[in-house]
N, C-alpha and C positions, 0 to 999 in steps of 0.2 A: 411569731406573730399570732395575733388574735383569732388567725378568721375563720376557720372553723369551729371555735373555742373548745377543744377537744384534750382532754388529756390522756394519749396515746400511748401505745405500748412499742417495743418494736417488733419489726417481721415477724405474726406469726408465734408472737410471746401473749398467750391468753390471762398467764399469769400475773404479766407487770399492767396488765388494764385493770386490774381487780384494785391496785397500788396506786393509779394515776385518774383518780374519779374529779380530780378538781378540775374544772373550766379553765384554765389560761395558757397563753403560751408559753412562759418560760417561767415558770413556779407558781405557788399555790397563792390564793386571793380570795378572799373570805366574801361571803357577800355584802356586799353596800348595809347599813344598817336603817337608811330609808329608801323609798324608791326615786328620790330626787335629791339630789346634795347639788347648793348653791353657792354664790358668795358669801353669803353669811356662817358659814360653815368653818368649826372654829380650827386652828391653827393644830396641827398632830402631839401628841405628847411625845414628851423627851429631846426637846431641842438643846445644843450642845453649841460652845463657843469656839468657833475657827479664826485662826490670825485674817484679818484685814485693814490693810493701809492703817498698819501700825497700831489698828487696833483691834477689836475683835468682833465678828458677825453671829450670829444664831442661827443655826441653820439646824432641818432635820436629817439626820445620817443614815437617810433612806432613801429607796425611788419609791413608790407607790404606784397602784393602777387606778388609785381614783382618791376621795379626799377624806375615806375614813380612816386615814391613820394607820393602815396595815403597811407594816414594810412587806416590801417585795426585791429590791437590791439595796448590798451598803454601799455608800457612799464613799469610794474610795480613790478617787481624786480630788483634788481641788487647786483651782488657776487663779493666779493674780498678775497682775502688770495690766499687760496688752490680751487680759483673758476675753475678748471677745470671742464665741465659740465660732465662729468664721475665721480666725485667727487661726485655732487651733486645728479647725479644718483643713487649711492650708498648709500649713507646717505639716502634718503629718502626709497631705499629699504629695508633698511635695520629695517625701523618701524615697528611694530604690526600698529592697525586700533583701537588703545584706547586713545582717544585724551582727556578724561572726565577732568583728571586733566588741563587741557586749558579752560573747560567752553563747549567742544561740547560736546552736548550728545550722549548718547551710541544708537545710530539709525542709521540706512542707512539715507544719504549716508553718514554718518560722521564717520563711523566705514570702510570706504575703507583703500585698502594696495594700493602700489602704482607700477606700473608695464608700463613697454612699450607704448607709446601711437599710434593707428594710425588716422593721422591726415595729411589735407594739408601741403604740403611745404610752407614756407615761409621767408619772405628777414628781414634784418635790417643793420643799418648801426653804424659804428663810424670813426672818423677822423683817426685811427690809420688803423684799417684792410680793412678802404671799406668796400666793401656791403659783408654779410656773411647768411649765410644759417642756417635754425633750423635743424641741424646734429642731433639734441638730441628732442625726445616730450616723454614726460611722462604724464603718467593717475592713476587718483585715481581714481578706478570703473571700472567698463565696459565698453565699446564701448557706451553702455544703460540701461536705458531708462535717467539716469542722470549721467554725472560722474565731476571731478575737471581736469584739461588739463593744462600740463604747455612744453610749446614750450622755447628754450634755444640757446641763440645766440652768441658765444663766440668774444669777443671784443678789443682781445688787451690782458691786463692787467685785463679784467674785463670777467665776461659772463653775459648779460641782457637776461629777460626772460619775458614774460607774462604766466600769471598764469590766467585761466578763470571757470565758474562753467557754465556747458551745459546741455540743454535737449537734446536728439537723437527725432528730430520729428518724428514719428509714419509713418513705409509705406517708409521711405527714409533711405540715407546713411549722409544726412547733421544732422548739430545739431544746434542749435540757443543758441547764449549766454545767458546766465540768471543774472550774477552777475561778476564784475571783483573783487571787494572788498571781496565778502565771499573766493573766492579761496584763493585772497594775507593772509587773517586771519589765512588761514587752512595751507598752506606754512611754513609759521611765526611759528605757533605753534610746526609744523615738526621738522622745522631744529634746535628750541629753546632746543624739546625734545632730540637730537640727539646726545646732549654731543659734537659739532664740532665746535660749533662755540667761536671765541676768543674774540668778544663783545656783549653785548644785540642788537639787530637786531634796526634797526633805520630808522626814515625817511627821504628821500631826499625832498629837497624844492618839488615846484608844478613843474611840467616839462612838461605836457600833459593838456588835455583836463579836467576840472571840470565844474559841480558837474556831469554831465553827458558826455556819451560816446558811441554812437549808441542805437537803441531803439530796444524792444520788442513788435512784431507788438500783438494787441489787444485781439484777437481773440486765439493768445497764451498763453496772459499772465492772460485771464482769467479762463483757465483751472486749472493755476497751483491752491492747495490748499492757504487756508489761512497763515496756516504756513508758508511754505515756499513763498509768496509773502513779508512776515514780516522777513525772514529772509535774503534776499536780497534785505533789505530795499524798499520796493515799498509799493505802499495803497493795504489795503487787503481787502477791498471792489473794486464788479466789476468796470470794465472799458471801455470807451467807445473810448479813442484812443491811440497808441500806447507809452510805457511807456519806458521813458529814464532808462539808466543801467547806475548805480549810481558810482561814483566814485571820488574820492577827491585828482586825479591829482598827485599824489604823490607816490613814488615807495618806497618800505621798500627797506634796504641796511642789506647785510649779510656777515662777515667778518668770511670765513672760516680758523679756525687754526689747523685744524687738519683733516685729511680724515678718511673713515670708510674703510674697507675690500670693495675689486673690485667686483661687482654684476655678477653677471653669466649673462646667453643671454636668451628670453625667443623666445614662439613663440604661435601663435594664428593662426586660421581660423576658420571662422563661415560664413554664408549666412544669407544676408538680404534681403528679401521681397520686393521689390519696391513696391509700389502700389501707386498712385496718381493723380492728374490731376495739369496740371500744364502749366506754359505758354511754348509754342515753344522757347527753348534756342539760336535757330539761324536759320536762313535761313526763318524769319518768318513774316508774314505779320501783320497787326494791327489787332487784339483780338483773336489771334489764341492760343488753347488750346490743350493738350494733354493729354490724359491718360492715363498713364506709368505702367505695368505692368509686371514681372517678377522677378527672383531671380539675386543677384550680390552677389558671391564669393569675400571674403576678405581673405589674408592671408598675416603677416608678422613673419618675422625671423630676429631674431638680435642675434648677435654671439659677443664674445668678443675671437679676435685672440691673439697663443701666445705673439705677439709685448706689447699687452693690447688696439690696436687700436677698436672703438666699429665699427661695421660694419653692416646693415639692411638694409633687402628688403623686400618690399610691393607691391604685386599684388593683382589688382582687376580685375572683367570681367565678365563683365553681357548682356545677350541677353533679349530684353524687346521690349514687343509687346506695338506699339504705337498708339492709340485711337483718331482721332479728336472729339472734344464734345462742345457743347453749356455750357461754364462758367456760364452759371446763373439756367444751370438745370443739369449740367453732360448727357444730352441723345445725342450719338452719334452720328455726321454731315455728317462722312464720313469713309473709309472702313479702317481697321487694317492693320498698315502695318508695319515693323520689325525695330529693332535698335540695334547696337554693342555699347557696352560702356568697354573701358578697363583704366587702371591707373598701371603706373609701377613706381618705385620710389626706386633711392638707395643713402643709404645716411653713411657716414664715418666721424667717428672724433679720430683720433690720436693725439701724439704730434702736428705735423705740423699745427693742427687745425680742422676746420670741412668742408667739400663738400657734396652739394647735388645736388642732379639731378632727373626730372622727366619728365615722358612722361604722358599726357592725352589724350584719342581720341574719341570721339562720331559718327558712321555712322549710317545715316538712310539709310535702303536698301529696293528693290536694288538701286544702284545708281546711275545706267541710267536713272533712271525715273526722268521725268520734277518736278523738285521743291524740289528734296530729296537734301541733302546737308549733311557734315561732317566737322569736329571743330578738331585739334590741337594744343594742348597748350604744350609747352615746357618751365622748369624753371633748371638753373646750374647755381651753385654759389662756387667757391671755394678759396683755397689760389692762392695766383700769381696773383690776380686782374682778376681773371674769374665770369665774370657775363653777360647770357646770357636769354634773354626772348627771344622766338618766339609765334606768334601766328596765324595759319590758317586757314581759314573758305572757305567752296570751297562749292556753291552750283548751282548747277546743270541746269540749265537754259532749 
């Protein structure tokens, strides 16, 4: 999730903050290349043709975090039939967490059910809808320490999805991808078990990025166990620099004939601990360091209204006392001084299709004081060609 916008290290690792200097929560995101990106804002390069209703769709084989055309996840689902992503909702709710007859074993995390996710906003495009919003994210697991994330993009005739497998880094709100492949496996298996679909699930040509697909910085990926290094394909001896996330460019396609019973609404809240050192997200000079400490409140609600429109909201909001420190020792440079971080997000998918909208905001305070500075990110994406990024950064001179 966004809402610290912080790109953290874990426990107590001074090293992989020097590594993780980019703003977002689950991978790197370039900044906007104006401060406003509207509807008229042209369509991403490299759109690629997917089977639909016998014939074929355009679509970009990406997610985005806003509408400059930066990939940020591929695009490695895609639904036809009864692809309503409430559809797909349900079906997958509708599993126990016993996947053995598929080849997983009976172990966390491979025994998760699948439930609500909260996670960043995010954009994707095709030639029929324009740019559209993840109205819909689902998780198999927890929030943490690891779970499966699939974010859902309704496209027309189609709904395109990335499906990812994450660790929740330790001390933060962000997660770090681990695998794009194991998730698409575990997906596969789902909707296979599910009794809904009308053919054997199949693959589309290459349409994205292979054999690799953003990396896992070093220092992460040598905590993970051996197993699990082997099981998202990477070397399960240590490593000495950051390791590509494996992926063979190609999206399974699933042809829903049938739908399950409508899923009810669920809801969650829980507090996560910040705790970290981390670079200065903005308003910040060359090797500046912070150590972020405090609790952020998470809660989301998702309701399915009589209409059967699915409808959610997610707030965050966290007060975090901020530390300057020496990155190569953590001992502090300079005196304690306070931060607001909130994240508000609501998001709709009816017939008509799906709308999301969100607000992010970071204040260092107080905010009179010379060099403190606060960050506004705004993302709305909906039907009628609404698509709207803002972003501002005001500091304090």
């Amino acid at each position: 999730m966004r809402l610290p916008c912080f790109r953290t290290p874990l426990a107590g690792s001074l090293a992989l903050a020097a590594t993780l200097a980019a703003c977002d929560g689950e991978g790197p995101v370039s900044e906007p290349t104006a401060p406003s990106l509207s509807a008229t804002v042209a369509p991403p390069a490299g759109l690629v043709a997917v089977p639909a209703d016998g014939g074929s769709l355009a679509v970009w084989p990406y997610t985005g975090a806003d509408f400059s055309g930066t990939p940020q996840d591929p695009v490695n689902l895609v639904f036809s039939g009864r692809a309503d992503p409430r559809a797909i909702r349900a079906a997958l709710f509708a599993l126990s967490g016993d996947r053995t007859a598929f080849g997983f074993p009976a172990v966390a995390p491979f025994t998760c059910t699948w439930t609500d996710a909260i996670g960043d906003l995010q954009t994707g495009y095709s030639a029929e809808r324009g740019w559209v919003g993840s109205a819909v994210q689902l998780a198999c697991g927890g929030f943490g320490p690891v779970r499966f994330h699939v974010r859902l993009f309704q496209a027309g005739p189609l709904t395109l999805g990335n499906a990812h497998f994450e660790l929740l880094i330790p001390g933060t709100t962000d997660h770090q991808v681990l695998s794009w492949e194991l998730a698409e496996q575990l997906v596969t298996a789902d909707l296979a078990r599910s009794g809904l679909l009308a053919a054997a699930p199949a693959p589309t040509t290459t349409i994205n990025s292979a054999p690799t697909f953003r990396e896992i910085p070093a220092t992460i990926y040598n905590l993970l166990p051996p197993e699990l290094r082997a099981a998202i394909g990477g070397p399960t001896a240590q490593v000495s620099a950051a390791v590509g996330i494996v992926t063979d460019g190609r999206a399974t396609s699933f042809d829903l004939g049938r739908s399950a019973a409508p899923a009810e609404g669920t809801s969650q809240h829980f507090v996560i601990n910040f705790d970290q050192v981390i670079p200065r997200p903005f308003c910040a000079g060359a090797g500046e360091f912070l150590h972020a400490q405090g609790p952020v409140d998470l809660r989301k609600d998702v309701r399915v209204n009589p209409t059967g429109a699915l409808v959610s909201e997610f707030q965050a909001s966290g007060h975090l006392t901020l530390t300057p420190v020496d990155p190569s020792t953590g001992t502090p440079i300079g005196q304690p001084y306070d931060a607001e971080v909130s994240d508000h997000q609501v998001t709709r998918y009816d017939d008509g299709g799906g709308q999301i909208e969100g607000i992010a905001m970071q204040r260092e305070l107080p905010q009179n004081v010379a060099g403190r500075g606060s960050k506004r990110v705004r993302l709305k994406v909906g039907p009628g060609a609404i698509a709207q990024y803002d972003q501002d950064i005001d500091c304090h001179p």
